[in-house]
C-alpha positions in Angstrom: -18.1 -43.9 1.5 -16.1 -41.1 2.8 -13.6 -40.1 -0.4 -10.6 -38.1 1.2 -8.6 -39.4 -1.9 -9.2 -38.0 -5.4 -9.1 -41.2 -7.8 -9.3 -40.3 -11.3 -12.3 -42.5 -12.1 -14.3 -41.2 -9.3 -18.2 -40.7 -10.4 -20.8 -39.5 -8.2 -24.7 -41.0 -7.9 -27.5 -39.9 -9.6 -28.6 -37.6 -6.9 -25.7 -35.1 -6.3 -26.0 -31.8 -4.0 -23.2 -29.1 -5.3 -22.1 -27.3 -2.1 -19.7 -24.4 -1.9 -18.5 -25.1 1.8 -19.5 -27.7 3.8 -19.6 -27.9 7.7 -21.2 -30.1 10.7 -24.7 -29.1 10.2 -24.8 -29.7 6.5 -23.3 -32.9 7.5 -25.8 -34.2 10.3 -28.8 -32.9 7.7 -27.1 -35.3 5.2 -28.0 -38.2 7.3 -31.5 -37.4 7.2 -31.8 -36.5 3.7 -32.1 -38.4 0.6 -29.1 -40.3 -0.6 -26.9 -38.2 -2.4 -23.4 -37.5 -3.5 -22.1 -34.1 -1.9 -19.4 -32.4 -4.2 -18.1 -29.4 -2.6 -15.0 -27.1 -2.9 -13.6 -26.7 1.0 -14.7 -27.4 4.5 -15.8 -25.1 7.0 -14.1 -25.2 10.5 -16.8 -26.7 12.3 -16.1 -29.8 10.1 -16.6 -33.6 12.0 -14.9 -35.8 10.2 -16.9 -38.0 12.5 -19.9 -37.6 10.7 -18.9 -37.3 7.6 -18.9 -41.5 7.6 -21.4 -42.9 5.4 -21.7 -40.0 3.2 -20.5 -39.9 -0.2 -18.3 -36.9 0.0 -16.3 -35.4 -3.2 -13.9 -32.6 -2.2 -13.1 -30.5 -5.8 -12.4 -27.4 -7.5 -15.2 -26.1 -10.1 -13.0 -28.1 -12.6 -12.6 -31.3 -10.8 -16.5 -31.1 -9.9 -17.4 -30.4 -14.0 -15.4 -33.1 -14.5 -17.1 -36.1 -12.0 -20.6 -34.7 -13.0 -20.2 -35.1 -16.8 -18.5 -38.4 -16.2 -21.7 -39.5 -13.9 -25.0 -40.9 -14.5 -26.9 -37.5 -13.0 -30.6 -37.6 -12.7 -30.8 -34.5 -10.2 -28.6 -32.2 -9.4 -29.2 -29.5 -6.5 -27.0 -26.0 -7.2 -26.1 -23.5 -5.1 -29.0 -20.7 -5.6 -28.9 -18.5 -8.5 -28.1 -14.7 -6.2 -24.9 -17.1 -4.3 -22.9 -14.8 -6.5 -19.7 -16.2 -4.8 -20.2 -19.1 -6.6 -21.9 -18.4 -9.3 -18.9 -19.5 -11.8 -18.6 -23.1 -10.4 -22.4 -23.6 -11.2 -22.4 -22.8 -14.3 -19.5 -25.1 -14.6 -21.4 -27.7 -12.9 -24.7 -27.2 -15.1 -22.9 -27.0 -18.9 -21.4 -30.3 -17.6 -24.2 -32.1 -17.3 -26.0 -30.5 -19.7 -22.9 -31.9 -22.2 -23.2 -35.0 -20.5 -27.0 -35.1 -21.7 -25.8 -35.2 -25.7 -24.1 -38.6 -24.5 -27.1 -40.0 -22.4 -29.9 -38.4 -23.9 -31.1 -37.4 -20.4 -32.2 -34.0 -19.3 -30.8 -33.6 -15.7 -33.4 -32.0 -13.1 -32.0 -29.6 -11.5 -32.7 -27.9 -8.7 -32.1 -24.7 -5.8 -33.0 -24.1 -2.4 -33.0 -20.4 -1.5 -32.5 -18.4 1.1 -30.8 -14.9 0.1 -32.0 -11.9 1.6 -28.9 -9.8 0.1 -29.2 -7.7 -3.2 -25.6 -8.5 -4.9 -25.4 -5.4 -6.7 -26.2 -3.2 -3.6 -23.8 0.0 -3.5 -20.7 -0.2 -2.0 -20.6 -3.4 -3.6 -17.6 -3.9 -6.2 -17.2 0.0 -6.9 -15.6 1.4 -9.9 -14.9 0.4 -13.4 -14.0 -3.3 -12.8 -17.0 -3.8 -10.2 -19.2 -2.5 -13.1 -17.9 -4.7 -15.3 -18.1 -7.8 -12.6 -21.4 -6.6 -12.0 -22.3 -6.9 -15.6 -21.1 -10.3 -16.0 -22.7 -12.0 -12.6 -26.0 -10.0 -13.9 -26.0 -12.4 -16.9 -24.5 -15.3 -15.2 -27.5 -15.3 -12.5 -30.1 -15.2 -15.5 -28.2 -18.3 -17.0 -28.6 -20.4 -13.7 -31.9 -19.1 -13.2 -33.0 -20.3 -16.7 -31.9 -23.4 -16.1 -33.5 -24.3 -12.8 -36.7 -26.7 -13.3 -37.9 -25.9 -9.2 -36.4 -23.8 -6.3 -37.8 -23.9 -2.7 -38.0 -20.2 -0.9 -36.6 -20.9 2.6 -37.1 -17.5 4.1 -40.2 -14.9 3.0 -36.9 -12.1 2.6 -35.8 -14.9 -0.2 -39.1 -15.0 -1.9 -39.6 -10.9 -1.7 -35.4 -10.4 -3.6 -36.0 -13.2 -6.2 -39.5 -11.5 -6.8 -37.7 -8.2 -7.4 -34.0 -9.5 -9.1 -34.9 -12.4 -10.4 -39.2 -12.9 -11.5 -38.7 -14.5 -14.6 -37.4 -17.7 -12.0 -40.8 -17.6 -10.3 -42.8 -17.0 -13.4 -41.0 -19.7 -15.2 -40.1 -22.8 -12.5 -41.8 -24.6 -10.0 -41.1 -23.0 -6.5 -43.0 -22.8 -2.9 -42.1 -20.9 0.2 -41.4 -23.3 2.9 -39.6 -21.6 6.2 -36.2 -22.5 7.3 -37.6 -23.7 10.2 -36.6 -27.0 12.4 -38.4 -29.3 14.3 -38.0 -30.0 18.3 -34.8 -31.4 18.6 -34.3 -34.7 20.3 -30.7 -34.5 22.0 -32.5 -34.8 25.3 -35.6 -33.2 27.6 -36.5 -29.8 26.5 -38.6 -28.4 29.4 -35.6 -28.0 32.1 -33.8 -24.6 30.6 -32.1 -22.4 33.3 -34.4 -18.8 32.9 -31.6 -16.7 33.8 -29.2 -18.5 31.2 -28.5 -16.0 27.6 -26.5 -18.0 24.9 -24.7 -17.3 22.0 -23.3 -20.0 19.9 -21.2 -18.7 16.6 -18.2 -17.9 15.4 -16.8 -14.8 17.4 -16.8 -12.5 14.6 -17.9 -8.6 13.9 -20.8 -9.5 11.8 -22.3 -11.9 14.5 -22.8 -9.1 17.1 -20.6 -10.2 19.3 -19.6 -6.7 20.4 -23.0 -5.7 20.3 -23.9 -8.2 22.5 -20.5 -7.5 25.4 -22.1 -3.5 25.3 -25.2 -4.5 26.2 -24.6 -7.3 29.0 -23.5 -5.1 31.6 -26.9 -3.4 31.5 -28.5 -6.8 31.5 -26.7 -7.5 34.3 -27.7 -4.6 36.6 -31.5 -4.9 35.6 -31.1 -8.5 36.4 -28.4 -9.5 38.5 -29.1 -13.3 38.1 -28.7 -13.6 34.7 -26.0 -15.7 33.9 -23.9 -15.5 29.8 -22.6 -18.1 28.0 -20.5 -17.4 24.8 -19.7 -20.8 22.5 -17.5 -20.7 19.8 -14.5 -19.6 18.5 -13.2 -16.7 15.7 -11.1 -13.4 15.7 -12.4 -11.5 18.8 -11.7 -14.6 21.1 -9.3 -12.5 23.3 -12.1 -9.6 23.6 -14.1 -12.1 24.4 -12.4 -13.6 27.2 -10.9 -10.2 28.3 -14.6 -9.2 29.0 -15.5 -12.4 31.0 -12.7 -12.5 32.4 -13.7 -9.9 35.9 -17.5 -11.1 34.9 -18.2 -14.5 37.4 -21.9 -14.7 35.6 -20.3 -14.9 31.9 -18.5 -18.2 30.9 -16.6 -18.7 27.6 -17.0 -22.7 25.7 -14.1 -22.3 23.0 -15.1 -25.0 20.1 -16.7 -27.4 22.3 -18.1 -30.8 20.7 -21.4 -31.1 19.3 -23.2 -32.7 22.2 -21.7 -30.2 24.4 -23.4 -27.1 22.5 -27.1 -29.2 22.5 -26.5 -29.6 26.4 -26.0 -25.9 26.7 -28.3 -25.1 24.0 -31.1 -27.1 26.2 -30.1 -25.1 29.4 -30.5 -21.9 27.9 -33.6 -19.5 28.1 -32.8 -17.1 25.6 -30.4 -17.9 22.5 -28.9 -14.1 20.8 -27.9 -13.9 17.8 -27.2 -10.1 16.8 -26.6 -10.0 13.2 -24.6 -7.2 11.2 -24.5 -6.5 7.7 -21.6 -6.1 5.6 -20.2 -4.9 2.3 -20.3 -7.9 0.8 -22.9 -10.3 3.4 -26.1 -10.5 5.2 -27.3 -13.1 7.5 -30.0 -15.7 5.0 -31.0 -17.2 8.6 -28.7 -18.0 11.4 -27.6 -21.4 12.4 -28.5 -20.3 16.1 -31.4 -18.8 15.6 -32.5 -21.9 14.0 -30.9 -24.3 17.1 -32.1 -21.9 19.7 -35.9 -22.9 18.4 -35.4 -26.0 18.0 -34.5 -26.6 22.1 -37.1 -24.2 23.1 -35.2 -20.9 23.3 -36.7 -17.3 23.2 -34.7 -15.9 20.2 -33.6 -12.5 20.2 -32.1 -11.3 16.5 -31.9 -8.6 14.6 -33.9 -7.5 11.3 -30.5 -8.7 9.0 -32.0 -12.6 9.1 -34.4 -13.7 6.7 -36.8 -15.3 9.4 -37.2 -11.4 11.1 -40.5 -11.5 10.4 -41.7 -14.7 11.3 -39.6 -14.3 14.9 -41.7 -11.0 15.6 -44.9 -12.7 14.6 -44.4 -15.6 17.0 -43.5 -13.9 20.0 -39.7 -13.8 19.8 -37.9 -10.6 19.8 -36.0 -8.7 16.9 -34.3 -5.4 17.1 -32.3 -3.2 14.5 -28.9 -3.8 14.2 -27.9 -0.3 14.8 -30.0 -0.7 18.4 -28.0 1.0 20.9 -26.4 -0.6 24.0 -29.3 0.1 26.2 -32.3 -1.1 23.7 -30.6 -4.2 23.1 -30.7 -4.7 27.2 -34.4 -4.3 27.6 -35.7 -6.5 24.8 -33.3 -8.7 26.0 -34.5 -8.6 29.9 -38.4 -8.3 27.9 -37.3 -11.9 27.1 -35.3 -13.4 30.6 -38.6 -11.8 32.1 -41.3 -13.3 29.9 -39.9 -16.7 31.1 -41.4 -18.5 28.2 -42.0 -21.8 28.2 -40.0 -24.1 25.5 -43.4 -26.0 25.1 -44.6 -22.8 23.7 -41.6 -22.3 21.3 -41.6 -26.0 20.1 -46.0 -25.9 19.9 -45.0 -23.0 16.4 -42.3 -25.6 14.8 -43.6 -27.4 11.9 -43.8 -31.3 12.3 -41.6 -31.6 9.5 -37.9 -30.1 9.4 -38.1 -27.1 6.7 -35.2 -28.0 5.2 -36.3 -31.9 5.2 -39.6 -30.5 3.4 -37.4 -28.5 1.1 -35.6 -31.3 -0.2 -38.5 -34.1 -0.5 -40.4 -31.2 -2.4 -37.2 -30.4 -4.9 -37.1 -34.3 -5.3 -40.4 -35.4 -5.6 -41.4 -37.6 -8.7 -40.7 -36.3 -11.9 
């Protein structure tokens, strides 16, 4: 049942997932994962009410969600990793609820994280002067109370494992964990092995910190090394009007604005190369990159930049990955390096695992206990 209501009796199952935001991919993984009640403070924009039917959805503040979990029956409960330092309050909400539900029941409640930071919290500029360092102070001791009270954590990304190693080791020494890649499996929207090799795509939100003005400098000098290479930009997001002001005089670049899902699989199928160009902020880092994780699953040559968590494993499998700071120009030849390579998608999908990382993640976190 889809709850868009809030009745004050509401409960969740005994499997709930504690999600901060929660958007169309988190929904379509739902479907494929474990039965589960999903309590979560806001939606993202991407958000398909369509497929949010047959899920058991709880929309709610860190008070409203204490409040269903120490009122439920919960056996597991999957947090939002101990470094989301965004969150970091509502979790520990969540956990002393259960854990005061557990007097009542007499039932310890598994708990469990799936992990994916790559971003030190305390990294300088972050919160600056005499009320950062007090804030910083507080999250510090709020991250070892989570962490203390996780039973098993799955690694998604090798950057993950390295910052828990070095923030957090007491979690590894002290809970069950494995390193399982955030990788996907071949997607099945259609055939694979027809992509256009002059077709570039980026699918995101048209935003600073997704490259997206790296990615406008470098395409004129993509364009004149290969004049048949052909754009497309998919999404929506503050630099929409640069974005269509630059295709605008450019016939080879089209702009999709917030297209429906099977649209974006269609062109993610066509496309030869999927960019995602990644830029750290004050306060963020890319942990993997939807895209980057879509492109590989149709078969696309991925180029990235070192800011996501899979950086390594992209340069190790024959995908490309510059520096974020890459000028204009270096961007353009990895980029052409890729339209040129014309890589087959068979050879993309033949380094995919045969089971969805995330999938694997969660039947790990869940096994018997």
């Amino acid at each position: 049942m889809t709850t868009a209501s809030r009745p004050p009796a509401r409960t969740a199952l005994p499997r709930v997932r504690l999600y901060e935001t929660l958007r169309t991919a988190h929904l379509e993984r739902a479907h494929e994962l474990a039965p589960a009640s999903i309590v979560y403070r806001r939606r993202r924009y991407d958000f398909d009410s369509d497929l949010a039917r047959g899920l058991d959805l709880v929309e709610a503040g860190p008070l409203r969600a204490a409040w269903v979990l120490a009122r439920s029956d919960v056996r597991e409960l999957e947090v939002n990793e101990p470094l989301m330092v965004s969150s970091l309050r509502r979790t520990a909400l969540a956990l002393a609820a259960v854990d005061v539900a557990r007097l009542v029941r007499r039932r310890r409640t598994l708990v469990v994280t799936y992990a994916i930071a790559n971003d030190d919290p305390f990294r300088p500029p972050a919160r600056p002067g005499l009320p950062g360092r007090v804030r910083r102070w507080l999250d510090a001791r709020l991250i070892a109370a989570v962490a203390r009270r996780v039973d098993r954590i799955v690694l998604g990304t090798p950057a993950a494992q390295e910052l828990y190693g070095a923030l957090v080791p007491s979690l590894l020494r002290r809970a069950d964990h494995v390193l399982l890649p955030a990788l996907p499996t071949a997607c099945t929207c259609g055939p694979l092995d027809a992509a256009d090799p002059d077709a570039v795509l980026f699918v995101g939100a048209f935003e600073e910190r997704k490259g997206v003005p790296q990615l406008l400098a470098a395409w004129p000098h993509v364009h004149r090394a290969r004049p048949q290479a052909r754009l497309t930009l998919v999404g929506t997001g503050p630099l929409a009007d640069a974005v269509h002001a630059f295709a605008a005089d450019r016939p080879e670049v089209s702009v999709v604005v917030d297209p429906p899902r099977a649209r974006v699989h269609a062109l993610q199928r066509e496309a030869s190369v999927a960019v995602l160009l990644s830029q750290r902020t004050r306060t963020w880092r890319e942990q993997v990159g939807l895209p980057v994780v879509e492109g590989l699953a149709h078969g696309c040559a991925v180029l990235a930049t070192t800011e996501t968590g899979l950086a390594a494993w992209l340069e190790e499998h024959g995908h490309a990955v510059v520096d974020p700071a890459a000028d204009p120009e270096r961007v353009a030849d990895v980029l052409v390096g890729l339209l040129d390579a014309r890589r087959p998608a068979a050879t993309v999908l033949a380094d995919l695992p045969d089971v969805d990382g995330r999938l694997a993640a969660d039947a790990w976190l869940l096994r018997a206990h």
